[in-house]
C-alpha positions as CSV (number, residue, x, y, z in Angstrom):
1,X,47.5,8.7,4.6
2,X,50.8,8.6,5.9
3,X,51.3,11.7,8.6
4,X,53.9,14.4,8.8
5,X,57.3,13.8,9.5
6,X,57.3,13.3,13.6
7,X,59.5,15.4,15.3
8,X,60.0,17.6,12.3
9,X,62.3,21.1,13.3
10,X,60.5,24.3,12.4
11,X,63.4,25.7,11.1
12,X,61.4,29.1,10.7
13,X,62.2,30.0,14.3
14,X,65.8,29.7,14.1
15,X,67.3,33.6,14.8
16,X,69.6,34.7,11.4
17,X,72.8,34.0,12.7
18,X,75.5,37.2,12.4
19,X,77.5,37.4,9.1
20,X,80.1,36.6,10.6
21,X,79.4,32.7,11.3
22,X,76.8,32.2,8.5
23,X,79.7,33.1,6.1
24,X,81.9,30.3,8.1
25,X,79.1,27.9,8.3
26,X,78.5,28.5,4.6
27,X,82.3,27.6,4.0
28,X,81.6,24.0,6.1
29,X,78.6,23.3,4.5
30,X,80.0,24.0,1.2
31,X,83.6,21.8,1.4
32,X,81.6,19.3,2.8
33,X,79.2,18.9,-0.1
34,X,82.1,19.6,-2.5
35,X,84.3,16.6,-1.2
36,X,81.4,14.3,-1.0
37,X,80.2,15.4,-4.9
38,X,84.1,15.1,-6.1
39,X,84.1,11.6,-4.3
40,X,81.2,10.2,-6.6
41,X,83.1,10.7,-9.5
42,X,86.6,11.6,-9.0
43,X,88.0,8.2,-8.3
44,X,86.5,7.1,-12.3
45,X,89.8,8.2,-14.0
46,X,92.2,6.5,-11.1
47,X,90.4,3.2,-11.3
48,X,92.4,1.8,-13.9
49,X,95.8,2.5,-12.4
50,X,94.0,1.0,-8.9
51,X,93.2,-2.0,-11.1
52,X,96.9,-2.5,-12.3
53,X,98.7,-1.7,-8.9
54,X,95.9,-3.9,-7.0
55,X,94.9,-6.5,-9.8
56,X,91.2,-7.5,-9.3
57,X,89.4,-6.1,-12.3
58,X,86.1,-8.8,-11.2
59,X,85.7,-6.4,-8.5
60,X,86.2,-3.0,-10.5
61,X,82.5,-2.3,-10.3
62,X,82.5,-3.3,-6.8
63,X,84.5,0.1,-5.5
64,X,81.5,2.1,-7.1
65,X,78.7,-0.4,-5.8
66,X,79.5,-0.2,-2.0
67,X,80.0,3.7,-1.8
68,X,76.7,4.0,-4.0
69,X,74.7,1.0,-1.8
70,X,75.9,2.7,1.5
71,X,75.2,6.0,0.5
72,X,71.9,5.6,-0.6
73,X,70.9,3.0,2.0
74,X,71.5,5.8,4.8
75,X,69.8,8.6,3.2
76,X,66.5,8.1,4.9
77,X,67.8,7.1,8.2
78,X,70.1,9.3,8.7
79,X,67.6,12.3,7.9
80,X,64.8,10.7,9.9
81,X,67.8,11.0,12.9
82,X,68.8,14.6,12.3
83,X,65.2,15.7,12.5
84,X,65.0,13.8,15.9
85,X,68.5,14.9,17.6
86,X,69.7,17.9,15.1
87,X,71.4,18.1,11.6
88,X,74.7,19.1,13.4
89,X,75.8,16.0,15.0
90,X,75.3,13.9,12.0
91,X,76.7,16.5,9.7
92,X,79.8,16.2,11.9
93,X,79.5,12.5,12.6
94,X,79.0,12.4,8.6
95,X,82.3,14.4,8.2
96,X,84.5,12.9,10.8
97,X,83.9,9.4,9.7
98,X,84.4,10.3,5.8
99,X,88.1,11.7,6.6
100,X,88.9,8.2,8.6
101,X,87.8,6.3,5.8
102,X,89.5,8.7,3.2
103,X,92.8,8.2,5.0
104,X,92.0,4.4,5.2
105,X,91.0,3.7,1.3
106,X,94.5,5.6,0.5
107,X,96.2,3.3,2.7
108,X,94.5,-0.4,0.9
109,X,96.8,-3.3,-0.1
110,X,93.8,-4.9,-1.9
111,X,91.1,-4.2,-3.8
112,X,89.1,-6.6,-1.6
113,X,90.1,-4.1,1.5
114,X,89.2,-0.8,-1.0
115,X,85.9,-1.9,-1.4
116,X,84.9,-2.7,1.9
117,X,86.4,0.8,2.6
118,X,84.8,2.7,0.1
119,X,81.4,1.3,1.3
120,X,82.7,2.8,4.9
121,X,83.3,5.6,3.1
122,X,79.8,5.9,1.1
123,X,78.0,5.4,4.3
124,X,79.3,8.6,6.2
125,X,79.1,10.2,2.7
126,X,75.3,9.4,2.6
127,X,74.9,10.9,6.4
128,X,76.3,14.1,5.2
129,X,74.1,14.3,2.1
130,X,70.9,13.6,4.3
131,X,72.3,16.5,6.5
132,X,73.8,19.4,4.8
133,X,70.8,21.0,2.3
134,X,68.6,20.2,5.7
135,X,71.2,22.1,7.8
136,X,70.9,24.9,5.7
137,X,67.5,25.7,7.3
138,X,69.5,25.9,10.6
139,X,71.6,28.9,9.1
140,X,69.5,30.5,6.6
141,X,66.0,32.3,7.4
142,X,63.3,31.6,5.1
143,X,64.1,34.6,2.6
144,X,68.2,33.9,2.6
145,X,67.3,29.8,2.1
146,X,66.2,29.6,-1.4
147,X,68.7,31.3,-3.1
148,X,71.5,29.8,-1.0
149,X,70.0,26.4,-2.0
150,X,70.3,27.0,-5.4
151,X,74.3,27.7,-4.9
152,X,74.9,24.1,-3.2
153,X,73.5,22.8,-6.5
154,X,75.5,24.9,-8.7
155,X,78.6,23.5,-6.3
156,X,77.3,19.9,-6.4
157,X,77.2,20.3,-10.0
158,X,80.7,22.6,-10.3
159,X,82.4,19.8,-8.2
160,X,81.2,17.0,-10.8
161,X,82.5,19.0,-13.7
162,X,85.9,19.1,-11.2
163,X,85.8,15.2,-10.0
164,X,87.5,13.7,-13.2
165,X,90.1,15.3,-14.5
166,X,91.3,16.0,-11.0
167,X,91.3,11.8,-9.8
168,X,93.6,12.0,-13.4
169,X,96.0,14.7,-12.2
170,X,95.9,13.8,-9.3
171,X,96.9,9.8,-10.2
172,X,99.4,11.1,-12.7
173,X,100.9,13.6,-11.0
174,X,101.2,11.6,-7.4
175,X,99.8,8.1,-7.4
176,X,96.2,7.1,-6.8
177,X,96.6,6.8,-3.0
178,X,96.4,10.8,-3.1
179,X,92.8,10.6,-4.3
180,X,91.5,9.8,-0.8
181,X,94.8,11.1,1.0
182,X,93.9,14.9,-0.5
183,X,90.5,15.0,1.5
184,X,92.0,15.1,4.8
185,X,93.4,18.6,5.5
186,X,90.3,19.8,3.4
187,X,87.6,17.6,5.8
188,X,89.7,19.1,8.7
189,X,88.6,23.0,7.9
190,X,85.1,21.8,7.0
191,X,84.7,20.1,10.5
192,X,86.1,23.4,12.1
193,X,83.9,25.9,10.8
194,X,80.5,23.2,11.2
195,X,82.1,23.1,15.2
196,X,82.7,26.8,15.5
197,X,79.5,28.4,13.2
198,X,76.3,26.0,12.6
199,X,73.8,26.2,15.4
200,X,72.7,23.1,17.4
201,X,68.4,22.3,16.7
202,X,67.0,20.7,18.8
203,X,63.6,18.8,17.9
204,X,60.8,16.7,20.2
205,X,60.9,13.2,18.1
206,X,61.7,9.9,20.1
207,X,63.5,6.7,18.8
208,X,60.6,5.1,18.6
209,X,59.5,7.2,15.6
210,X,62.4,5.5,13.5
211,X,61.1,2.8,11.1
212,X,63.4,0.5,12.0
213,X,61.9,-2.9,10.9
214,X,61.6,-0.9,7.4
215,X,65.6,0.0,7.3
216,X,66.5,-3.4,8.0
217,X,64.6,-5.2,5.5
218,X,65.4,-2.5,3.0
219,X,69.2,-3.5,3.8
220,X,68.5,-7.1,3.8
221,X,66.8,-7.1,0.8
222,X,69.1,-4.7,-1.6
223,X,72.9,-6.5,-0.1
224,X,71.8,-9.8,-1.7
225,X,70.7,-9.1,-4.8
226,X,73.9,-6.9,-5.3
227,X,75.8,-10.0,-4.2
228,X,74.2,-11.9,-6.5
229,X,75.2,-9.4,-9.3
230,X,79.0,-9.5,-8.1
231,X,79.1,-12.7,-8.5
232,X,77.6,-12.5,-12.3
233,X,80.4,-10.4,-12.6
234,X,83.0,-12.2,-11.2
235,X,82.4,-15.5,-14.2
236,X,79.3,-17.1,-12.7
237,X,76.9,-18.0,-15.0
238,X,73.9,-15.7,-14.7
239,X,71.4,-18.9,-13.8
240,X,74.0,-20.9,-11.3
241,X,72.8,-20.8,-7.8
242,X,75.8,-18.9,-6.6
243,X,73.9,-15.6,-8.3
244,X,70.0,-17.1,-8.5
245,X,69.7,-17.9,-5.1
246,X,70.9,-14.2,-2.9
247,X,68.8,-12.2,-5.9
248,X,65.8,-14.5,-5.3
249,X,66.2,-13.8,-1.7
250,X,67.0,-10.8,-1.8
251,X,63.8,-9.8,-3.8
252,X,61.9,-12.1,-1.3
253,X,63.0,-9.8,1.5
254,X,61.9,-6.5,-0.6
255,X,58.7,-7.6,-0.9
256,X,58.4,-7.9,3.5
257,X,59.7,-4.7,3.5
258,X,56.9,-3.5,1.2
259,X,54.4,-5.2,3.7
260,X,56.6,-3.6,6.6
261,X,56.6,-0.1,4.9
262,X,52.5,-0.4,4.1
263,X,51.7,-1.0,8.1
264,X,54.4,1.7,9.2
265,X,53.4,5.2,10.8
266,X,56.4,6.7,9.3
267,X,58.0,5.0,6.2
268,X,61.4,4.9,5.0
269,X,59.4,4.7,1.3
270,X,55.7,5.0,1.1
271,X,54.4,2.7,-1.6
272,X,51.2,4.4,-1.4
273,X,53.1,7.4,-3.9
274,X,53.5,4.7,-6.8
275,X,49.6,5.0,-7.3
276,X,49.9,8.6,-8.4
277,X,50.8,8.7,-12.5
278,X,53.3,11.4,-11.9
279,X,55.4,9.9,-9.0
280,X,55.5,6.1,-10.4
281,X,56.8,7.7,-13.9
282,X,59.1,9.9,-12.4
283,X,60.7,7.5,-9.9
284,X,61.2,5.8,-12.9
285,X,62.9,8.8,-15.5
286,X,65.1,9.4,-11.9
287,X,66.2,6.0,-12.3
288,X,67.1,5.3,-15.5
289,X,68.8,8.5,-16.0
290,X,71.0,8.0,-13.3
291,X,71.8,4.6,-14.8
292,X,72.6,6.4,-18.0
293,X,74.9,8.8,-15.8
294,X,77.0,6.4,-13.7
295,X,77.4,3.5,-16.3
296,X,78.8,6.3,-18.3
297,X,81.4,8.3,-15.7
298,X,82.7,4.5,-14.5
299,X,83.0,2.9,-17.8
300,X,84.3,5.7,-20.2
301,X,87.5,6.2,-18.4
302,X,88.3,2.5,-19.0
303,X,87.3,2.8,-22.8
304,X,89.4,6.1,-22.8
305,X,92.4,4.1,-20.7
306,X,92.6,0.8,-21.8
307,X,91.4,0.8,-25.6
308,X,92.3,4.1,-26.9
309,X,95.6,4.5,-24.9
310,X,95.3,7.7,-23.5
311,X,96.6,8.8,-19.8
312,X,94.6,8.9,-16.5
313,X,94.6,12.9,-16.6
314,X,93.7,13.4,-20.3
315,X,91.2,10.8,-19.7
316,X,89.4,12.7,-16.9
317,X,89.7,16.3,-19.3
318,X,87.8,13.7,-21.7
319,X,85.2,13.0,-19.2
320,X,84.2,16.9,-19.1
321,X,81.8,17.5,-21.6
322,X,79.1,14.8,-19.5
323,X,79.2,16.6,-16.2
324,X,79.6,20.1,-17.7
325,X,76.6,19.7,-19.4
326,X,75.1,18.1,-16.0
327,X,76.2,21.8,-13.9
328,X,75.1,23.7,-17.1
329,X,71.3,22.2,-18.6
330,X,69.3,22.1,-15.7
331,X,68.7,25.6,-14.6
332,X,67.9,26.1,-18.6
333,X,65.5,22.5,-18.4
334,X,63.9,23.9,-15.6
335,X,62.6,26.9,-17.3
336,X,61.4,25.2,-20.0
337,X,59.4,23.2,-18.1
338,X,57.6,26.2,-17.1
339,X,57.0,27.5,-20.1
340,X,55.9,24.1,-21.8
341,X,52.5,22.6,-20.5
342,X,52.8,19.8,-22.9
343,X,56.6,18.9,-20.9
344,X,56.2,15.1,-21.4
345,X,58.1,15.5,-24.8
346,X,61.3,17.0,-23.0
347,X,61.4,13.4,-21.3
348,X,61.0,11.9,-24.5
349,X,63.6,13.6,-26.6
350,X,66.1,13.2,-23.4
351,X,65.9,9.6,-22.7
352,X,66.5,9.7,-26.8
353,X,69.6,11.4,-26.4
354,X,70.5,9.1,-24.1
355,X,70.1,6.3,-25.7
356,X,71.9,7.8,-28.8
357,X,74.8,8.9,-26.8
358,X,75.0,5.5,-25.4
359,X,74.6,3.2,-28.8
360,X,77.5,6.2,-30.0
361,X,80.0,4.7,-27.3
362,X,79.2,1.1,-28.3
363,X,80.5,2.0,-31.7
364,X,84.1,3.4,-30.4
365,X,87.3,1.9,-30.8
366,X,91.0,1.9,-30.5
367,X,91.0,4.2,-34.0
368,X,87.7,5.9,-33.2
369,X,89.5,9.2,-32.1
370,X,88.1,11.7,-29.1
371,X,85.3,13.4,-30.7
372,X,82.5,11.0,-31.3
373,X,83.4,10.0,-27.7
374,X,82.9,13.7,-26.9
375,X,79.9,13.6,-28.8
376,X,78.2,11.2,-27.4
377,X,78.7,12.1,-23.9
378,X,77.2,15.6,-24.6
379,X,74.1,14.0,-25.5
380,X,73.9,11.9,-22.6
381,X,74.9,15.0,-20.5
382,X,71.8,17.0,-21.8
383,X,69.4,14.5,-21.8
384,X,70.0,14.0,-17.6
385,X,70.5,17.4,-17.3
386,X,66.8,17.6,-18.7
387,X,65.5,14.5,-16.6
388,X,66.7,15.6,-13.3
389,X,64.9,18.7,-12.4
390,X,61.9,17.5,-14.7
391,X,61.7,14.7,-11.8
392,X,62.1,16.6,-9.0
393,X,60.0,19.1,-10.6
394,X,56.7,17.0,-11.4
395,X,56.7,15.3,-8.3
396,X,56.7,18.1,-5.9
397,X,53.4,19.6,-8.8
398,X,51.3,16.7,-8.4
399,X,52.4,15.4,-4.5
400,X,49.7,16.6,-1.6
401,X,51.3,19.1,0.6
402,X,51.4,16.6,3.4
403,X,53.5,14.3,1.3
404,X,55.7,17.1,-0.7
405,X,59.3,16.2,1.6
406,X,59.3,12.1,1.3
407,X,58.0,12.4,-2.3
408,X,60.7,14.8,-3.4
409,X,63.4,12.8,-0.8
410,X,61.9,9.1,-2.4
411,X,62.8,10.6,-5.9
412,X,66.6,11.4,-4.6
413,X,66.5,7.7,-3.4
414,X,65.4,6.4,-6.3
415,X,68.1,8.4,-8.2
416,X,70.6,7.2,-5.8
417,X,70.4,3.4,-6.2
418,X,70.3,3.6,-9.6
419,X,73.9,4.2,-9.7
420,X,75.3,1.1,-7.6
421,X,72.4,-1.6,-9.7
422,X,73.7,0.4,-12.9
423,X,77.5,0.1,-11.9
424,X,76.7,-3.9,-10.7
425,X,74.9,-4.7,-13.4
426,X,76.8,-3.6,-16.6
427,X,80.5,-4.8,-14.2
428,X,78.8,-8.3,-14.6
429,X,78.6,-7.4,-18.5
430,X,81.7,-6.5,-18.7
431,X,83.4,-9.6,-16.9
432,X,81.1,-12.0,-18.8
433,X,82.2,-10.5,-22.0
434,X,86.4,-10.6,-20.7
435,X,85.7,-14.5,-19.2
436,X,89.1,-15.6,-18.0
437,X,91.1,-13.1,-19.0
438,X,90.1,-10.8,-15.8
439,X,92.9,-9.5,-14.3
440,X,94.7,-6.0,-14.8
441,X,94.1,-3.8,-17.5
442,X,97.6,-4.4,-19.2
443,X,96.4,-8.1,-18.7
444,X,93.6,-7.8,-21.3
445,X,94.4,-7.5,-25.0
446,X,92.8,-4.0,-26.5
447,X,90.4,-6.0,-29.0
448,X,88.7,-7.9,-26.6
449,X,88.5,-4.7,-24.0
450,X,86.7,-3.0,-26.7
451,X,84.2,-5.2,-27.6
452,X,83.3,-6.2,-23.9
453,X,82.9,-2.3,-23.5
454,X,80.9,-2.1,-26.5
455,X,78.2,-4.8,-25.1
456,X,78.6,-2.9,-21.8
457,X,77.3,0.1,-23.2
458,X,75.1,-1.8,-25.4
459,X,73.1,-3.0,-22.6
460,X,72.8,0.7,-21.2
461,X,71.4,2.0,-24.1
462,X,69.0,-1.1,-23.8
463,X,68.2,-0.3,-20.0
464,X,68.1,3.3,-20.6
465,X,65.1,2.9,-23.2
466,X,63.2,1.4,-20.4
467,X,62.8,5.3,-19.2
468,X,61.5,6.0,-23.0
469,X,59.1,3.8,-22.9
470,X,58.0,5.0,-19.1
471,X,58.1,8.8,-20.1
472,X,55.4,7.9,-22.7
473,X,52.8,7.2,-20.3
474,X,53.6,10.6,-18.2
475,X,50.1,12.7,-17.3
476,X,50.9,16.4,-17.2
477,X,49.9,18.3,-14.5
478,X,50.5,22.1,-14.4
479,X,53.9,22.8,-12.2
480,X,53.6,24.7,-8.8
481,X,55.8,26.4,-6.8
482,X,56.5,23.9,-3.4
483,X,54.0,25.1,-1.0
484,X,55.4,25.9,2.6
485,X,54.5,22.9,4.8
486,X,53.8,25.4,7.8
487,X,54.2,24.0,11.6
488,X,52.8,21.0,12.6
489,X,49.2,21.7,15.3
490,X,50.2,21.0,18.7
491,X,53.9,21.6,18.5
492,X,56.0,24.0,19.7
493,X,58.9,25.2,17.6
494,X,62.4,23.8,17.8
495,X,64.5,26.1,19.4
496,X,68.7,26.4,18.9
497,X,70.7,25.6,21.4
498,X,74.5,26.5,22.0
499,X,76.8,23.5,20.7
């Protein structure tokens, strides 16, 4: 059985800071998970305008796979390295490198240059998401924690709703350059009040506790196979070697890092979870709802844009009802599945509404009007809103107490890389549907848009189903509260030290 986290900070002895700095803390903490939220999504609605000032549309799912692939990638290690040295430096680290890279994606001349960027981007944005709702335990004490954890998801969720129809003001109003430009005074104020407020933990883990071998092959193993998937999307043919040959390897490598991660002390992923009924089915509704959400928030805009004719800002309004109903269901979802013991048909009936949402979309066209757009991405907004704190939920019930962090933190993984194979995958859809004509927007005649988009969201609904099917075969177990994981025997608590 895999151990406890080495090194792991007992937050519990951190003194409550004064009111005075938890409140400036809280503001940090806060713009910094706002701006990193906003950034998943907000960039949608200026994509298209990128796309016609840039050119490139073979690459247009590429700007969402690198910041999703380097995000998620970095996760694990960079929380494994905030237990060992403290959350603060990588929060900061996280921060200071996400303003560079802000400034820098503004400034590309190619949409070659914008991706590698925005994989720059995604990697300090995943250092500050395996930071900032740890950091919290360096602010908080135990009885303050809780509910303040519940506001960074009602931010997370807030700044979603927000993402959209900002990146379409914000392109309309400006240019899309601003998108990434606007971050910068905002990532300043965050940086000064993380400086100035959070306290510095220290903890009593060495280097040597980092799975390294297990990071690299994870890394190995996923940048092939999504290289393999650009090029699908870029006109190969799906069995050419150009796209055959990096997803065989790449899945070669994945299976030496599952021989890595068996043999490691501390795993980035412990396989040894998929044997439990609960976590293997869960890993998987994480996954395919995700799909459901970001083949949805990166394709949409396009069908809104370049079919039905509308602008980048009424386009993101457009985009509202998906994430509004993401901020809105799951605090109601997760009371249900309290009062439900029989809960495996809440994942049933939202992986339906998914799916119906999505075969909806692959019905629209250029005469098809807003509102069986809107329509279908309120069903697609409920049914995640259902799945995602069903997934966190059941996992943390049926984990042992030993495992309760890297099950709960393997779910957010899981949920994470569905979003750059989701994007990947249905890009390669979409440019083997367009063929030659790939180019600009303007470039491709409204017919053929619409019915590439229509297979694109076809396939989703295909894809999506896959989580149907996997839901079926859940075994309930009553839910639990998380138990307190308690200090480790034969450590001494991590004390705070002045930054």
């Amino acid at each position: 059985m895999t151990s406890p986290q080495a090194g792991a900070l007992d937050s519990g002895a951190v003194p409550e800071l004064p009111a005075r700095l938890r409140l400036i803390a809280t503001i940090g903490v806060v713009l910094s998970l706002a701006l990193t939220s906003i950034d998943v999504s907000v960039v949608s609605t200026a994509m298209p305008k990128i796309v016609d000032d840039l050119g490139g549309l073979s690459l247009y799912a590429w700007v969402g796979v690198s910041y999703g692939v380097a995000s998620a990638v970095i996760v694990p290690i960079a929380g494994k390295l905030g237990d060992m040295f403290g959350r603060k430096p990588f929060l900061l680290v996280g921060l200071v490198g996400f303003m560079i890279t802000s400034w820098l994606c503004g400034a590309a001349s190619s949409m070659t240059e914008l991706v590698i960027l925005r994989g720059a981007q995604g990697l300090f944005a995943g250092i500050q998401m395996a930071s900032i709702f740890t950091v919290v335990a360096d602010i908080f004490t135990a009885e303050r924690r809780t509910q303040m954890q519940g506001i960074l998801f009602s931010v997370a969720g807030l700044s979603m709703v927000i993402g959209p129809p900002l990146g379409g003001l914000i392109t309309d109003q400006w240019g899309w350059r601003w998108v990434f430009y606007i971050n910068v005074p905002i990532l300043v104020l965050a940086i000064a009040a993380i400086l100035v407020a959070v306290p510095l933990v220290r903890a009593t883990a060495k280097w040597r506790d980092i799975d390294y071998l297990g990071a690299l092959t994870l890394i190995a193993g996923l940048v092939p196979i999504l290289i393999g998937l650009a090029l699908a999307g870029d006109g190969h043919a799906w069995g050419s070697p150009e796209v055959i040959v990096p997803i065989v390897a790449g899945v070669v490598v994945l299976v030496l890092f599952f021989l890595v991660e068996r043999r490691a002390a501390h795993p980035i992923v412990p396989f040894g979870l998929l044997r439990t009924n609960q976590f293997a089915v869960m890993a998987m509704v994480a996954f395919f709802s995700a799909f459901a959400m970001m083949g949805t928030v990166f394709y949409v805009p396009l069908l809104y844009q370049g079919v039905q004719g509308v602008s980048a800002a009424f386009s993101g309004s457009l985009v509202i009802p998906l994430t509004l109903a993401l901020a809105i269901v799951p605090p109601f979802a997760g009371k249900a599945l309290t009062m439900i013991a029989r809960y495996r048909i809440l994942a049933v009936i939202a992986f339906a509404l998914m799916v119906a949402g999505l075969l909806m979309l692959s019905r629209v066209g250029a005469d098809s009007g807003s509102g069986m757009t809107i329509v279908a991405m309120i069903l697609i907004g409920v049914g995640i809103g259902i799945t995602f704190p069903m997934a966190t939920s059941v996992v943390q019930s049926a984990a042992p107490p030993e495992l309760m962090g890297v099950a709960t933190s393997q779910v957010q993984f899981w949920r994470m890389m569905a979003g750059p194979v989701g994007v990947a995958t249905l890009g390669a859809v979409l440019s083997g549907a367009l063929g030659s004509v790939m180019g600009s927007t303007a470039a491709v005649p409204t017919a053929d848009l619409a019915d590439a988009l229509h297979r694109v969201f076809l396939v989703a609904a295909i894809v999506v189903a896959l989580g149907l099917v996997a839901s079926l075969f859940l075994k309930e177990v009553p839910l639990r509260a998380m138990p307190s994981m308690g200090r480790r025997k034969g450590k001494e608590p991590a004390q705070p030290s002045k930054a």
